[in-house]
N, C-alpha and C positions, 0 to 999 in steps of 0.2 A: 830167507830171501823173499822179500814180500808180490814179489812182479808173476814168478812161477814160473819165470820165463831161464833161470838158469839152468844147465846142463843138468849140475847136482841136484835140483829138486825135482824128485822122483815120487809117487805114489802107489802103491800097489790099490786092486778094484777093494780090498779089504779097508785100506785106511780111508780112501773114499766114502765107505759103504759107513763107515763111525762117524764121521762127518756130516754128513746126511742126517743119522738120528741126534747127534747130538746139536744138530740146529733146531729141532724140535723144539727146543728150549729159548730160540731167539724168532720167534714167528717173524716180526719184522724184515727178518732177511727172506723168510720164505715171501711175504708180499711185496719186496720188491724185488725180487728175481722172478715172480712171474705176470708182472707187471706188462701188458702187450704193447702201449707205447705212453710216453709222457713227455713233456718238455722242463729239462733243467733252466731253471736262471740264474742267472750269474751278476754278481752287482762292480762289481772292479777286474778288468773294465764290465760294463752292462752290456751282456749279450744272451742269447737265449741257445739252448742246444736239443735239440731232437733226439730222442731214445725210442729204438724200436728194439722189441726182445728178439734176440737170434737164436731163441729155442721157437723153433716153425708148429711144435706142437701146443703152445699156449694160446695162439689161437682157435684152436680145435675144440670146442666145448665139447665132445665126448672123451675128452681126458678132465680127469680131476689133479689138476699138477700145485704140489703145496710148495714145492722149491726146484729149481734147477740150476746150473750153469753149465755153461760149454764153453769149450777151450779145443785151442788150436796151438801146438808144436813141431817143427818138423821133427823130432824126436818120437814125439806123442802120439802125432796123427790128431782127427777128430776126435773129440771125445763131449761125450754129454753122461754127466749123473743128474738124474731125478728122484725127488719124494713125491709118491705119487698114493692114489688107492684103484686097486683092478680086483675087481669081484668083493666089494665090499672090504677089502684088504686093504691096510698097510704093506708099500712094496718101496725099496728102495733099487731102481735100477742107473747102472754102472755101464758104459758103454764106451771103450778105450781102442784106441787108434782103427776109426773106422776108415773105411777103403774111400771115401768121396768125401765133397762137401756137404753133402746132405745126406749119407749113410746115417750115417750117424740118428738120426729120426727115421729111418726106414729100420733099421734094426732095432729101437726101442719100440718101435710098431709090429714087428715079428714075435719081439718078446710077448707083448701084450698078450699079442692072439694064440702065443703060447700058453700063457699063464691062464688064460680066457675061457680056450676051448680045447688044449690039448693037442692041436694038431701045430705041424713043422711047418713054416712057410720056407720054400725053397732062396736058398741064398745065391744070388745072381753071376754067374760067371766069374766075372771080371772082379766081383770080390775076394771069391776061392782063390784067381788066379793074384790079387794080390797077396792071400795071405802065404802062400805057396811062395813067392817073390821074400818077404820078408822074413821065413822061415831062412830061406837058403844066405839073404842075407847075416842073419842074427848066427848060421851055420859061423859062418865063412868071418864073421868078428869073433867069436869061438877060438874058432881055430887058427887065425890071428896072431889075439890074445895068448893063445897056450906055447906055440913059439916065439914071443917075443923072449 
C-alpha cells in the first residue's frame, strides 16, 4: 500500500534503519528529502506550488543531514528517521511515535548529544507521562485481545 497511511502497514525501528542504508544507493532521494524549500511547477493545469521541508532540523547547518522523512499517524505518532553523520560517523537515527508535534526533533537532538558527549538529556515530563499513558493503553488492547 503505497500511501502508508493503511492500518496494516506497520514498520518496526529495524526495517526503517535498512531503508535508510539502502537509499545510500539512490542519493537522489537523499537530496531531495533534504531539500529546505523549492517550488514545484506544474504545466496542466499551469500552477506553481510551494515546498517547505517539515524536517525543522535541515535548517540547522550544524547537522549534516543526507536523508530524512517524517511521518504522522494516529497509530504511529510522530515519527522522523534520518541518515545523518555525528562525530565524523555514519549514524542512522529512528525516532517513532513521539509525544508532540515537534518531539520528534527535540529527541533526535537528545540523541545527538547523546552520541556527541555521552551525557543523558533529561526527558520532559509530559513525554514520560505520555509514554506511561500508551503503555497502559497498549496493556489494556492486550488484555482485550486475549478475551476476545
Amino acid at each position: 500500500e503505497p500511501t502508508g497511511l493503511s492500518v496494516h502497514n506497520v514498520s518496526t525501528a529495524r526495517d526503517l534503519t535498512k531503508l535508510l542504508i539502502a537509499s545510500k544507493q539512490y542519493p537522489l532521494i537523499g537530496q531531495l528529502s533534504t531539500t529546505r524549500e523549492d517550488m514545484a511547477t506544474f504545466s496542466n493545469p499551469t500552477y506553481t506550488l510551494p515546498f517547505r521541508n517539515t524536517n525543522h532540523l535541515v535548517y540547522r547547518d550544524n547537522w549534516n543531514i543526507q536523508l530524512t522523512k517524517t511521518g504522522f499517524t494516529n497509530a504511529a505518532g510522530h515519527c522522523l528517521v534520518m541518515r545523518t553523520v555525528i562525530n565524523n560517523k555514519p549514524v542512522a537515527l529512528v525516532v517513532m511515535d513521539a509525544f508532540g508535534k515537534y518531539t520528534h526533533f527535540a529527541d533526535a537532538s537528545r540523541l545527538r548529544t547523546w552520541i556527541e558527549t555521552g551525557k543523558v538529556m533529561p526527558v520532559p515530563a509530559a513525554a514520560l507521562s505520555y509514554k506511561k499513558q500508551k503503555a497502559a493503553q497498549m496493556a489494556a488492547a492486550g488484555q482485550t485481545a486475549q478475551n476476545d
